[in-house]
Backbone bond lengths (Angstrom), bond angles and torsions (degrees), N, CA, C in turn:
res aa  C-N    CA-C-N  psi(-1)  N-CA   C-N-CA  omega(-1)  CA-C   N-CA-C  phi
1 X - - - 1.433 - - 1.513 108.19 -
2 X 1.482 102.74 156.21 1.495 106.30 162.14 1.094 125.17 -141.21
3 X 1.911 98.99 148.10 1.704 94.76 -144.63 1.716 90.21 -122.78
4 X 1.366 122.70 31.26 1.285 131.57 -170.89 1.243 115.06 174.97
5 X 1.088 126.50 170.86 1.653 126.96 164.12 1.296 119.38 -80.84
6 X 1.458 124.29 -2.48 1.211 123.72 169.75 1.674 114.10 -114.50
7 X 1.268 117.44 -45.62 1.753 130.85 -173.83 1.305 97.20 -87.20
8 X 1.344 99.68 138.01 1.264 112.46 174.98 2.227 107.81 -124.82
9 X 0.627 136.10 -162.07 1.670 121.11 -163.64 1.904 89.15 -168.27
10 X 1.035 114.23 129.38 1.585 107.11 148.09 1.239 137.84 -102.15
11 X 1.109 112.54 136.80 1.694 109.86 -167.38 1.596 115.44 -129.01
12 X 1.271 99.57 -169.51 1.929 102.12 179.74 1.745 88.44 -131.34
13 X 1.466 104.52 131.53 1.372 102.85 162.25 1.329 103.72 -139.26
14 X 1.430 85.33 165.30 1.750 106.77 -149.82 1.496 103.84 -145.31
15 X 1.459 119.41 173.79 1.364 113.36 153.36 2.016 117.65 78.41
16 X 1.724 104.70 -2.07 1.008 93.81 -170.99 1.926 126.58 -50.05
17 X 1.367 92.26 154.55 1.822 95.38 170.68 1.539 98.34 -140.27
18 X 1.134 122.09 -163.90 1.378 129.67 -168.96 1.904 103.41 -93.40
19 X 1.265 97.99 -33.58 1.335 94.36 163.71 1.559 143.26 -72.42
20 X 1.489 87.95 -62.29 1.572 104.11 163.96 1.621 120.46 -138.39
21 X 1.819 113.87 -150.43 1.145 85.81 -171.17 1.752 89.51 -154.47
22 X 1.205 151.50 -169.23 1.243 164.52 135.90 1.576 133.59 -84.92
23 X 1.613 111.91 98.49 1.435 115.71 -168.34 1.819 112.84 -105.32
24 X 1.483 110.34 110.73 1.608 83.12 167.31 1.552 105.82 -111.12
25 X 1.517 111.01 157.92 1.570 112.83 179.33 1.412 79.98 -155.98
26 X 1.496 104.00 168.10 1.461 127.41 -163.14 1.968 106.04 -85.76
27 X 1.571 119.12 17.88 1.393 90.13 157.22 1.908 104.62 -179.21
28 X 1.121 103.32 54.12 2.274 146.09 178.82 1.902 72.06 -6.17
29 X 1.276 118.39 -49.73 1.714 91.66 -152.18 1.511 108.47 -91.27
30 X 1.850 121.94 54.70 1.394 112.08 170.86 1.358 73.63 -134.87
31 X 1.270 132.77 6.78 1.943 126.90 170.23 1.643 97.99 -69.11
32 X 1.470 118.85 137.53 1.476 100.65 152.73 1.498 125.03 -100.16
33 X 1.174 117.71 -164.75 1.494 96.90 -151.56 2.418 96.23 -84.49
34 X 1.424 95.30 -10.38 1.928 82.42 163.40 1.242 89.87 -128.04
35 X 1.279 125.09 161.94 1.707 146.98 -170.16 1.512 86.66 -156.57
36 X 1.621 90.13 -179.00 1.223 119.06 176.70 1.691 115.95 -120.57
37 X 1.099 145.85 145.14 1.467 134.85 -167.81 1.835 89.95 -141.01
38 X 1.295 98.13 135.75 1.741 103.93 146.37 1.530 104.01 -144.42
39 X 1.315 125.01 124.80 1.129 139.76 155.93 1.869 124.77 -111.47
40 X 0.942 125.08 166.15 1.509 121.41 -168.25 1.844 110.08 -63.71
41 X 1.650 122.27 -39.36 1.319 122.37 -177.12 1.241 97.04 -64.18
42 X 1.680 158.90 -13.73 1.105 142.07 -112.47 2.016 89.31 -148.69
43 X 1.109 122.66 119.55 1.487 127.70 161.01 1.313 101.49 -59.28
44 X 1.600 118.26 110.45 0.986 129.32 163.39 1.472 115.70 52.50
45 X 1.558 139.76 -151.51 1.379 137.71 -156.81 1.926 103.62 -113.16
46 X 1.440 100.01 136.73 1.296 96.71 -148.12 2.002 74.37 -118.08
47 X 1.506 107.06 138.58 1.937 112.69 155.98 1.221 106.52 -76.01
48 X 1.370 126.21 126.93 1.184 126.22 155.34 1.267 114.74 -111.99
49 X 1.586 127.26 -173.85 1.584 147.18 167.14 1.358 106.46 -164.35
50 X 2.155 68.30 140.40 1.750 76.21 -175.81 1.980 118.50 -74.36
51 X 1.450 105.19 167.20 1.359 109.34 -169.60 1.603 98.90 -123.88
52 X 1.141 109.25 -32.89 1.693 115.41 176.03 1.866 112.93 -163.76
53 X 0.967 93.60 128.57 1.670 102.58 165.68 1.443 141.63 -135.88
54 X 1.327 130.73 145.84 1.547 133.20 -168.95 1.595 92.22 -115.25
55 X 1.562 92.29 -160.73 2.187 96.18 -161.62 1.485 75.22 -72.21
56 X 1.283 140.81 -64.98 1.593 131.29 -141.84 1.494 105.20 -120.86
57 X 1.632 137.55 27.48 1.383 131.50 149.27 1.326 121.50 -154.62
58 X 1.302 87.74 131.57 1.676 97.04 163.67 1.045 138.76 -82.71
59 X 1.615 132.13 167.59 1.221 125.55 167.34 1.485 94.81 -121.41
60 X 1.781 118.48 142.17 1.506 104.63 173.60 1.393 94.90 -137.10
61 X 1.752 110.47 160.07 1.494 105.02 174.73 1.803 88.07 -108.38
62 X 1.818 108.59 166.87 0.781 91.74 163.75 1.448 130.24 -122.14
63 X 1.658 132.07 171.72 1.456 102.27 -127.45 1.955 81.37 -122.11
């Protein structure tokens, strides 16, 4: 994911739906609440926001 134009974060996502999707990585509160995600299931780079988060997962819709 990317949570800036410079930092980028690695994560595990999971859980996709057409809306959003389920990310855990080792530390949810340096995500801001929209990022950017590209993973391989996903055409190209998708905006998301978050909808709910714990220390290590998110929930994002996508926007």
């Amino acid at each position: 994911m990317t949570v800036d134009e410079h930092t980028e974060i690695a994560c595990l996502v999971h859980d996709f739906s057409l809306g959003g999707v389920k990310i855990t990585l080792p530390d949810a509160a340096l995500v801001p609440t929209t990022f950017l995600l590209t993973a391989p299931p996903l055409d190209g780079v998708k905006v998301c926001s978050i909808v709910w988060r714990t220390d290590e997962m998110i929930g994002a819709q996508f926007r």
